[in-house]
N, C-alpha and C positions, 0 to 999 in steps of 0.2 A: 626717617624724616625728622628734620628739627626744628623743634617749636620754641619759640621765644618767650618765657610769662611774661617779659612786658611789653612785648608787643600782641600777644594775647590779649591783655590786659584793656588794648583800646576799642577794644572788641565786648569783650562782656567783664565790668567790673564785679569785683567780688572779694570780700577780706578770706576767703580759704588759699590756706597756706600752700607753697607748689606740692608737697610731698598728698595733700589730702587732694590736689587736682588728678596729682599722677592717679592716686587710688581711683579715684573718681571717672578719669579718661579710661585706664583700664575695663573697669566695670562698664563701658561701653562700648569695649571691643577693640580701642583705640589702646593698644597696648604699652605700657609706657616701659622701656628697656633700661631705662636710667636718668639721672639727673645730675645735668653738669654747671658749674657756676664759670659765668663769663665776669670778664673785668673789661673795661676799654683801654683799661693801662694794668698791667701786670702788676701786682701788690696795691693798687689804687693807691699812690703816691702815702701808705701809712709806714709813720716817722719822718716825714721829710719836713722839713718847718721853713720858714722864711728866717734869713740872714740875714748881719750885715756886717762885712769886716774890718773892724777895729782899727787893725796890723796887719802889715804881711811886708815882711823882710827876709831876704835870702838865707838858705838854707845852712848851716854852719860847716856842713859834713858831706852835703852835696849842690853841681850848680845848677841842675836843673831842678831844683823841687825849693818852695816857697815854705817859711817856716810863719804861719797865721794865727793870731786871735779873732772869734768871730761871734758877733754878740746873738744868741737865741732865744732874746726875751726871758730866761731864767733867772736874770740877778749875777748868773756867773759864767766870763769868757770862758770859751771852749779854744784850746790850741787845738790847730788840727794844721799837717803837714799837705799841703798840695802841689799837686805838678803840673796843673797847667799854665802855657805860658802868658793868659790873658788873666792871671789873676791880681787884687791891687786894692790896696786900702779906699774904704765909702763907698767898695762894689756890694749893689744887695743882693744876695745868690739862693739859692737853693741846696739846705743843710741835710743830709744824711745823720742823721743821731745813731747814738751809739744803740746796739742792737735791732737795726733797721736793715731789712732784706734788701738786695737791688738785684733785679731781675735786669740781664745783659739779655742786649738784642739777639745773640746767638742763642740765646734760649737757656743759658747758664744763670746760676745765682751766688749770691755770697752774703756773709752778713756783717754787720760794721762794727766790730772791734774795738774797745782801746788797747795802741798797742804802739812802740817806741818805732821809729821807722828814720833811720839811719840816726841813732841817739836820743830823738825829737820825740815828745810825747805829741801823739793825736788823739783827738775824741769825736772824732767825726770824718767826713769828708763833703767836700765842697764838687756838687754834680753837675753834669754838663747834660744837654737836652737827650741823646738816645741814652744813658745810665738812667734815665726816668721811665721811658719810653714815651718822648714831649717833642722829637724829634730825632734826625738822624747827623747831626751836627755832634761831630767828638776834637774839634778843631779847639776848645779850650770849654770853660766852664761858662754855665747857665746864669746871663748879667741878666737883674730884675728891672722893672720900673720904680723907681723910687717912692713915685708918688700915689702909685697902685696898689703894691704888697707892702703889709704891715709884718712889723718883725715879731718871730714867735710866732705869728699863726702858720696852720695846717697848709703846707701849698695847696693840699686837694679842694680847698674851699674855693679854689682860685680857677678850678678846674673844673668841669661837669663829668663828672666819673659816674660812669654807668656800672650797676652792679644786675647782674640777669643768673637767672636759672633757668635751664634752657634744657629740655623736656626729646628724649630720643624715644620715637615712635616706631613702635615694628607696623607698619602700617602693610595693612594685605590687598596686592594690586587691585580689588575691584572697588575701594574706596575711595574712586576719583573725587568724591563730593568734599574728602575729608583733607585733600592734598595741600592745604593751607591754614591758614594763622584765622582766616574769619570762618574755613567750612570746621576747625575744631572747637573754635568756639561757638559754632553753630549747636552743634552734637554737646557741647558742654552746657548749654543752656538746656536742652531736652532734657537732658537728665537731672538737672539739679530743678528745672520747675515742676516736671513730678513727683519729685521728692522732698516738695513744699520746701523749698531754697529758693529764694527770689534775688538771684542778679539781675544787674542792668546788660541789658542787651538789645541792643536796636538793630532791625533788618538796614542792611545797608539800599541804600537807593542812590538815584543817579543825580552829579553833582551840576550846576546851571550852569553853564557855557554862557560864554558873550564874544560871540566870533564878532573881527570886525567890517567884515565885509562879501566879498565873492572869492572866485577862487578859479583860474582855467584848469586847475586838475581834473582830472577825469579818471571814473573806475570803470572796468569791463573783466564780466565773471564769466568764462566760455561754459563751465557744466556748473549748475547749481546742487547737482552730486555731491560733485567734487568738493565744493565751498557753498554749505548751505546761506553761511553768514557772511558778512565781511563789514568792517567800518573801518575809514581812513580819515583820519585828521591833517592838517594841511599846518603845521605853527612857522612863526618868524622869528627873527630877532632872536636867534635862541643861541643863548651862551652856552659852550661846551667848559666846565671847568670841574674843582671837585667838589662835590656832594658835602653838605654840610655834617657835623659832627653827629649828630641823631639821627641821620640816613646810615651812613658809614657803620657807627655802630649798632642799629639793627641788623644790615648784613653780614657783619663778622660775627654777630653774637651767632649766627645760624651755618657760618662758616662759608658765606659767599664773599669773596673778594671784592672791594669796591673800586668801580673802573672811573668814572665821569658819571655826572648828572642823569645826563638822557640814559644812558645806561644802566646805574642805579635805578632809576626810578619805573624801566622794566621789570628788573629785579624785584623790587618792591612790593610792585602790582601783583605779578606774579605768588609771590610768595606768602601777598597777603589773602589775596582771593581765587586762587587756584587758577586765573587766565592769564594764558601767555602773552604778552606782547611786542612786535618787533619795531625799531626805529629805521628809519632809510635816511639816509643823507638825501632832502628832497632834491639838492641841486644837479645829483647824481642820477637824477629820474628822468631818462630821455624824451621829449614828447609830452613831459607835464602828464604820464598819463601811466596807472595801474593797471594790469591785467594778472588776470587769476585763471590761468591753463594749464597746458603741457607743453612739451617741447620735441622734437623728433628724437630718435631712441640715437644716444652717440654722440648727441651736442654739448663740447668740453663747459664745464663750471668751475668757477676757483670758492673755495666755501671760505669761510671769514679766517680760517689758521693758515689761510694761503697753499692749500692742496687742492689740486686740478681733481675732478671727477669727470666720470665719463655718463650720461643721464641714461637712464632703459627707457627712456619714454612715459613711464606711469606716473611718476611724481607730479605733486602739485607743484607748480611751480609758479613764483611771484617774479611778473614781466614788466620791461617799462612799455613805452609807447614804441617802440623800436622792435619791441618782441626781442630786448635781451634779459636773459634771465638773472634775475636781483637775489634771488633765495630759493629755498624750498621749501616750502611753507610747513609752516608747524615743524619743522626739523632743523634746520640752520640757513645763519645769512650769509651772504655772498662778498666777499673782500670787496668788489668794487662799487660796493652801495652802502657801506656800513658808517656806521658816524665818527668823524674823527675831532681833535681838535681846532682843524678849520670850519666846522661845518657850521651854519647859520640859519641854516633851513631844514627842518626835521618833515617828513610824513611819518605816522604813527599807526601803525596795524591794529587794531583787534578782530580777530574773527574766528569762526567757529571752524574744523574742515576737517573731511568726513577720514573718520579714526581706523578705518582699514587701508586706508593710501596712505595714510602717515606712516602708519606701522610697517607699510611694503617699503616704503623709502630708508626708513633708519636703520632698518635690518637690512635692506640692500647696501647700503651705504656704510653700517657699520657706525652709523652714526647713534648713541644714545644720550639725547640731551634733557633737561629741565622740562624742554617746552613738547616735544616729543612723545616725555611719560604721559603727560598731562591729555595731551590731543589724542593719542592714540588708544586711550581708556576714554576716550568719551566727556569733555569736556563740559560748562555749560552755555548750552547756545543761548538765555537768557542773560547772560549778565556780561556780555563781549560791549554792548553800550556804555552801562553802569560803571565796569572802567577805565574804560576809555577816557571817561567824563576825570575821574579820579586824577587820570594820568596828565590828560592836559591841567587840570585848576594846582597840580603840587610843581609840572612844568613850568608854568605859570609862575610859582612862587621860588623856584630855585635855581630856575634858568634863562627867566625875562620873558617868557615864549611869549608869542600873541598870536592866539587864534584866527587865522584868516578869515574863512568860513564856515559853516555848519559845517559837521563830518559829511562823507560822501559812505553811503552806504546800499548793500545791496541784500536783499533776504525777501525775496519773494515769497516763499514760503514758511512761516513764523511757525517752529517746532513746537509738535504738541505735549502735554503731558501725557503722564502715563493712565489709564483706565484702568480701574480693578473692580471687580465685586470680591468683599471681604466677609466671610462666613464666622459667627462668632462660636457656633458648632467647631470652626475648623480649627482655628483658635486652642480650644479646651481640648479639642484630639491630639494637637502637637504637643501641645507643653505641657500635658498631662494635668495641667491645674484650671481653675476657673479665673478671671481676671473679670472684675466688675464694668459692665457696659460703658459709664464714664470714665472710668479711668483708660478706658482703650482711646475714647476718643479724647481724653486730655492728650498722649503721647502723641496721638494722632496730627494734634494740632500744634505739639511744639515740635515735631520733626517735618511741618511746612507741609505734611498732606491734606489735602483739602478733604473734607467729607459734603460729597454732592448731595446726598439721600440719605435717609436711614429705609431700610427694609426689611422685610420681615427675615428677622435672626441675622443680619449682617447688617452693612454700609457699602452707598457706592461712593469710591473713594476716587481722586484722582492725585497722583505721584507725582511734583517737579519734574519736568526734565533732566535735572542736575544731576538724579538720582539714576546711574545707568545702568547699576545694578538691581534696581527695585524694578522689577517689571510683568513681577504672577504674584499671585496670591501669596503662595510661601513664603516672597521675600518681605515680605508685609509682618508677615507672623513674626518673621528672625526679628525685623526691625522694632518689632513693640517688646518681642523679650530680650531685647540687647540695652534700652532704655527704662521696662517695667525690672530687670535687674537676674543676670543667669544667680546671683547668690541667696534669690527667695525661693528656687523654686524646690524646694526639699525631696531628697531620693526616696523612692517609693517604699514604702515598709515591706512590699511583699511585690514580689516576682514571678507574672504568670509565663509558663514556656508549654510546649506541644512536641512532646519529643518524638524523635523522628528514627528510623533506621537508618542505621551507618551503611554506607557503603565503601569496604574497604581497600574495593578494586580502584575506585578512582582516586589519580593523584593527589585532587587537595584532602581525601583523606589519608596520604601516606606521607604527606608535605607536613601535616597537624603532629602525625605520629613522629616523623623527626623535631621535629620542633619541640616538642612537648618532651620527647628522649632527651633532648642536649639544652634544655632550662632544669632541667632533675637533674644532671652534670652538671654543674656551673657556668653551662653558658649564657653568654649575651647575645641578642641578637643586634644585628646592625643591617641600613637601610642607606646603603649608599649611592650619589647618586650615577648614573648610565653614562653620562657625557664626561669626557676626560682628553686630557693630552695623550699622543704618544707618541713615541719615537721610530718605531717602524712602521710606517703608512701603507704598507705594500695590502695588507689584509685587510685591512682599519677601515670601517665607513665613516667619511666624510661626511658632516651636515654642509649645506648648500649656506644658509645665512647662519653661522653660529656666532654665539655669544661673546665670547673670546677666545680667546689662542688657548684656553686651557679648557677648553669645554668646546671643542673643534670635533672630534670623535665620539661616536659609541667604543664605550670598554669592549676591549678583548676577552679580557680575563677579571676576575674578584679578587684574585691577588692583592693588585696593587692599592683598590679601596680600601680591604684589611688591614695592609703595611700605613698607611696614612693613620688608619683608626689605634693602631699600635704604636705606631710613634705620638700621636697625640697624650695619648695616655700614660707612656711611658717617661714622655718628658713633665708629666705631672703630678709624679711619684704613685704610680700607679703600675707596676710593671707587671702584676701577677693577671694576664687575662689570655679568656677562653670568649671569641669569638665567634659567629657562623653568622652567612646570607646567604637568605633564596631570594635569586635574580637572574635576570638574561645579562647574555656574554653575544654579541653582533661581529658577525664577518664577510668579507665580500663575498657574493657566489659566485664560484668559478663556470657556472653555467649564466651567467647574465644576460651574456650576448647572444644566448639562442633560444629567449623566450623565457628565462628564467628570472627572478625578481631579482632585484641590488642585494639583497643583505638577508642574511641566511640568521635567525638567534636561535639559541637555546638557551634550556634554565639549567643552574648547576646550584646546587646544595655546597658551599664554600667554606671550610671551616679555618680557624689559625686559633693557634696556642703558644705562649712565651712564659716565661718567669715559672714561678712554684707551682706545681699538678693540685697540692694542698695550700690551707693560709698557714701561715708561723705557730708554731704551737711550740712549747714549752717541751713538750710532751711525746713529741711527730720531730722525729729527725730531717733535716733538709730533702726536699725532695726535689730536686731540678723536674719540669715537665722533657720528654723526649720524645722522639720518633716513635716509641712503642705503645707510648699514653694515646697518641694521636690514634694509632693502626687500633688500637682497642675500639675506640669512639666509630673510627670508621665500620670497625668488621661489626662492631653491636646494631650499627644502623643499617645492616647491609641485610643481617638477618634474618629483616621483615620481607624481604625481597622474597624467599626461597628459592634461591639462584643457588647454582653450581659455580663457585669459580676459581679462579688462579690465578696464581699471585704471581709476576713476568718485571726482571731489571726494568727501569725506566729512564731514559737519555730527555731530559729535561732541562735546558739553560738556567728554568726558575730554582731549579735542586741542585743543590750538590750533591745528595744522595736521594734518588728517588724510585717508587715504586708503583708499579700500573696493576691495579684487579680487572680482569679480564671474564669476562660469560660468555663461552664460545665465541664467536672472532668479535666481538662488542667490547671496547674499553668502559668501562661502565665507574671507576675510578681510578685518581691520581695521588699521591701522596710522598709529602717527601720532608727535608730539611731544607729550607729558603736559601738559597745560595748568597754566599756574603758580600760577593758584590751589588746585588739587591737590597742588600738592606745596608751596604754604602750609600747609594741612593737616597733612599728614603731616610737616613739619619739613626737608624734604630741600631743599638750598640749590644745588642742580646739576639740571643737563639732563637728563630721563631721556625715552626713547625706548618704547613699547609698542607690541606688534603680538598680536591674537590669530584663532587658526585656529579654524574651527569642524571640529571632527574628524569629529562624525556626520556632516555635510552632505557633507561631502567623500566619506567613505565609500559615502555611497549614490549620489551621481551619477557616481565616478571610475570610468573602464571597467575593468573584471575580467577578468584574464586576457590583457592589451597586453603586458604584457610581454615580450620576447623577448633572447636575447642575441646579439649580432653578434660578428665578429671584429674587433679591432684592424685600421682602415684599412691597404692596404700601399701607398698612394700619400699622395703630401706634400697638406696643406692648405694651402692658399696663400690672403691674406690682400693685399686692397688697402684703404685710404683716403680718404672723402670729405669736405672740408670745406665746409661748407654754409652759406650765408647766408640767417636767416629772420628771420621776424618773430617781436618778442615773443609772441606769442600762441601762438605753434606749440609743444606738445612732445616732447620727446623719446618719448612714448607714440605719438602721432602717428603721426611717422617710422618706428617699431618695425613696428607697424599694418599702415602700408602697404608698407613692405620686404617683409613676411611675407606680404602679399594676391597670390594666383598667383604664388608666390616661383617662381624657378626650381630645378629639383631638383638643380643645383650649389650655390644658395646652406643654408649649415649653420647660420651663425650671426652674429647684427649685436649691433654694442655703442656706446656713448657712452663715449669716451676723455676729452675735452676741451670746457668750455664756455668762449667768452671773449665778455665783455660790458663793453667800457667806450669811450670818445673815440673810439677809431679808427674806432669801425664808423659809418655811417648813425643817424640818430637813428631808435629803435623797432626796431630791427635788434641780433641774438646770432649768433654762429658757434657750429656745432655741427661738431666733429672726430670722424666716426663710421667705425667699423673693419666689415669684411664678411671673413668666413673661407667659402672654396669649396672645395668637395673633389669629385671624382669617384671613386666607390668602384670603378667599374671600370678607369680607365686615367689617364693624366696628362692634366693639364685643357692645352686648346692657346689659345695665348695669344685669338684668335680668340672663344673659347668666355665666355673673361677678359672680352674687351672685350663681348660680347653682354650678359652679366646688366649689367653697370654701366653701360650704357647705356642700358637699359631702367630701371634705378635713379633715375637722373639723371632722366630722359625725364619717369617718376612723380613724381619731387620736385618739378620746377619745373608741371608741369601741376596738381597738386594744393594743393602752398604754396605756389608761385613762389620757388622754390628756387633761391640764384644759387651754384655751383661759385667758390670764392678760391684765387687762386693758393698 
């Protein structure tokens, strides 16, 4: 969201600089993301001065460009070469000096030079109205008033150049109250008066109308559900043209495009006071007559960008007396009711309407507008009159309008506040501190809650309307320490815990244990979001109303999260990273249709690694991360499991080489090398590695309760060497296999040190250098015991692969 400081400004005065507001907005939640400066002319006309030309005679060297002296109040002629063909001696223009930027309409710049131009010395140039940005006229150069601008001075004096900083809000959807320019200075006055800062700030109230007469308009509300509120204005005489220069450029400074008057000054309202309001071409209103219903489910609408809709029946929708439909209320207006430059008779909506019909509309619809966000969080039903009032009296003043009659309104039932009883016990429970009786009920009183009673140890308090998210006691507490200030409340010195037994049969204790394994690794974790695009639909569940064409699906897979979070990083000189996410992966179930739900998930433990396994060291030779770094990571995490498993090729589109660990007929992981046309896709220009765990499956076949803890062996492990001569074909899984098949209860542990494959060997023949660590937990292993298992080893090797022993 974005806030304008000087249109803030009309709201609550104050000499604090923008950079100490942004501090300030922040420290009440209202988080400020940056701070940008607006101009209403690009460079605000600085260097440009008033002219007036001396001379100007044809160019020596060429015939389209005028060879000029041009006097700039300095005492000394400026020659300067121009080309347009309206140029002429005793024209007063508008002078570009030498090192003066000019910002071109295409959004380009340049800076003004002395410099010879076809022989000819210049020291300036002589500008035409869009080289200013003063207009869109490039047909010759900028002829002044004679009698208006004086020479030498600054054009911008001549000009009302607005200078703005202009305040980008992370604002969090349930801050309806704050979705404008008066509810942040609302929230900026609460903070700075208890923090003994006295701006000016005055509640806004509603402006005095002087209708001048009757009116045969008519309103009619079919559900007062539906449209608790409503108020329509009836104005005349109303000129449709453009929006004077301090409308115009409040809008843009916020980045709203300015259309016409009536239309800005929706805009306006809007953005100044959080309510939305809509204009109707009254003459377009059949029957003189509003109605606020529904319509039957199928009845075509064309909405104001000129797209037909087909209605479901639930929308609120804005009728004439004919029962044809003019909008949809709170969501968008309708082509054949909107204001145009013929129009001379406006009706003017405000009203309240109810924020779960709105929200079924614009998501059915796909429609997300201004007015939309606003209604569909809960608008306020008290201040749809207040401006209203606004809206007609600035009408009034930019449009000619004249009030017919009193608004036409309907609210039979006038919205209550909110009720609370507030506990000052409950208070000092939450925010771990004590906050003094007064100063609760100072904030109390500049964030507009009423305190009804005081009672014993609390206040009965009642909450504005406005306020849609204050509605329990809790949100009371938040709101006095988002104002009493999160950066008083000091971290406890000491931290009381109740420690508990682990239980390490269940998953989110074996979910922690990964976690905690792969941050002691160098990973990061990542939190990406469910909803994505994809390109084969067949599996993919669909959302009903989604957000966009790129958040249409639940993810298949984790993959493509990680490749996005990989290419981010890597295009930011970042390429050395270790990855992992625990999250659901959604698919359709093939049992739907006979009684079984749409969409089948599971959670997978997701890992990705690219660039260096180590950082750069001086010291540490290059180490690319691979395929092997990966299968490490996976088999360390697997071994909490106490599963049996095997390791099986893997036919994987996302791999070009991949590999499946299998636990009896259970894929329980995947792992492999990212296929490169995948990370063509995704833009990633390096090797990246993927493995994912399927976490339920594992959960439900790993034994429960194995666990046991032993003592640190008190006898040595001892560790001998074989190296092995095989055949290509053989591997290292193999060997593992049957090492491990009736192992002997000496041997603890076998590993692959070294592979060599080149000339020396046999052709179709690798050496494999494989290490074996023996321990006997009862006593010292005797050399005897040594030679037994590795002879039985050996014995295995050569009878199974024909395994030949190298010196």
């Amino acid at each position: 969201m974005k806030i304008s400081n000087n249109w803030l400004q009309e709201y609550i005065k104050t000499d604090l600089k923008p950079k100490k507001i942004a501090e300030y907005l922040t420290d009440t939640g209202l988080e400020v993301e940056g701070i940008e400066s607006f101009e209403s002319i690009k460079g605000s006309l600085q260097g440009i001065v008033v002219g007036k030309v001396i001379s100007c005679e044809k160019h020596p060297n060429a015939d389209r460009l005028s060879k000029t002296t041009v006097d700039v109040g300095t005492g000394t002629l400026l020659d300067i070469v121009c080309g347009a063909p309206n140029v002429a001696a005793g024209q007063t223009v508008a002078v570009a000096t030498v090192g003066t930027t000019i910002h071109m309409p295409d959004g380009g710049s340049f800076e003004i030079k002395e410099a010879k131009i076809r022989g000819e010395k210049s020291q300036g140039m002589i500008c035409a109205e869009d080289e200013l940005g003063l207009g869109k006229s490039h047909e010759g150069i900028m002829v002044l008033d004679d009698e208006k601008y004086v020479v030498g001075e600054p054009l911008a004096t001549y000009f009302g150049m607005v200078q703005d900083e202009v305040y980008e809000i992370g604002l969090t959807p349930n801050r309806t109250d704050a979705m404008s320019h008066y509810g942040v200075a609302r929230d900026l006055n609460a903070f700075l008066v208890t923090n003994n800062i006295k701006p000016e700030f005055e509640k806004v109230s509603a402006r005095t109308l002087n209708p001048e007469g009757t009116t045969d308009f008519q309103l009619e509300v079919e559900d007062s559900e539906l449209c608790p509120r409503y108020i329509g204005a009836v104005l005349h005489n109303v000129t449709v043209a453009e929006s004077p220069a301090w409308l115009k450029n409040r809008l843009l400074a916020i980045g709203v495009q300015p259309i016409n008057n009536v239309v800005d000054v929706t805009n306006y309202m809007l953005h100044s006071y959080g309510q939305p309001l809509h204009a109707f071409d009254a003459g377009k209103i059949g029957g003189n007559k509003i109605i606020v219903g529904t319509v039957e489910a199928g009845t075509p609408f064309t909405t104001l960008e000129g797209t037909e809709r087909k209605l479901n029946g639930s929308e609120i929708m804005i009728k004439d007396g004919n029962h044809q439909p003019l909008c949809i209320a709170g969501v968008f207006g309708g082509m054949d009711s909107g204001v145009s430059d013929a129009t001379t008779k406006v009706f003017l909506e405000s009203a309240y309407f109810n924020p779960v019909a709105v929200r079924k509309a614009a998501k059915h619809h796909g429609l997300n507008t201004d007015a939309s966000f606003r209604f569909e969080r809960g608008a306020d039903p008290h201040i749809t009159h207040i401006v209203l009032t606004h809206a007609v009296a600035l009408l009034e003043e930019i449009a000619g309008a004249k009030l017919v009659a009193p608004p036409l309104e309907h609210y039979p039932t006038p919205a209550e506040d909110h009720y609370i009883i507030l506990r000052f016990s409950k208070i000092e429970q939450i925010l771990g501190i004590k906050i003094h009786m007064e100063k609760i009920k100072e904030i109390l009183k500049a964030l507009e809650i009423k305190i009804l009673n005081d009672i014993p140890n609390g206040l009965e308090i009642s909450v504005p309307a406005y306020r849609a998210d204050v509605t329990r006691e809790i949100d009371v507490i938040e709101e006095i320490l988002r104002i009493y200030g999160y950066n008083k409340v000091d971290s406890p010195k000491k931290i009381s815990y109740s420690p508990v037994k682990l239980n390490f049969d269940g998953r989110e204790a074996l979910e922690n244990s990964w976690s905690s394994m792969l941050k002691g690794n160098g990973f990061n974790e990542v939190m990406n979001n469910s909803l994505t695009a994809v390109k084969d639909e067949t599996d993919a569940v669909k959302l009903l109303n989604p957000l966009s064409k790129e958040l249409a699906f639940m993810r298949t897979s984790l993959l493509e999260g990680l490749l996005d979070n990989a290419e981010h990083n890597i295009h930011r000189k970042s390429p050395d990273l270790k990855f992992f996410e625990l999250g659901n992966i959604y698919h359709k179930n093939p049992n739907r249709n006979v009684g079984g739900s749409y969409a089948r998930e599971r959670k997978q433990l997701a890992m990705l690694v690219t660039g260096r396994e180590k950082a750069e060291n001086w010291l540490l030779p290059k180490s690319a991360t691979n395929f092997y770094f990966l299968k490490g990571y996976v088999m360390q995490l697997l071994s909490l499991l106490n599963l049996n498993t095997e390791e099986k090729p893997l036919e994987d589109e996302r791999f070009s080489d991949g590999l499946e660990i299998v636990s009896g007929r259970n894929t329980i992981a995947r792992l492999g090398k990212v296929a490169p046309q995948l990370l063509k896709e995704f833009d990633v220009d390096q090797e990246c590695f993927y493995a994912e765990i399927e976490v339920d499956h594992v959960q439900e076949i790993r034994p429960k309760g194995s666990f046991k803890f032993r003592d640190i062996p008190k006898f040595n492990v001892l560790r001998r060497d074989l190296a092995l001569l095989i055949d290509q074909h053989i591997s290292y899984n193999d060997l593992y296999a049957s090492a491990l098949e009736n192992k002997s209860e000496f041997l603890k542990k076998v590993n692959l040190f070294d592979v060599y494959e080149g000339d020396k060997l046999p052709a179709g023949k690798k050496s494999y250098a494989m290490s074996f660590e023996l321990l006997n937990e009862e006593k010292t292993l005797e050399e005897k015991e040594i030679t037994e298992v590795m002879n039985g080893l050996v014995t295995k090797f050569r009878s199974e692969f024909g395994a030949e022993l190298r010196g």
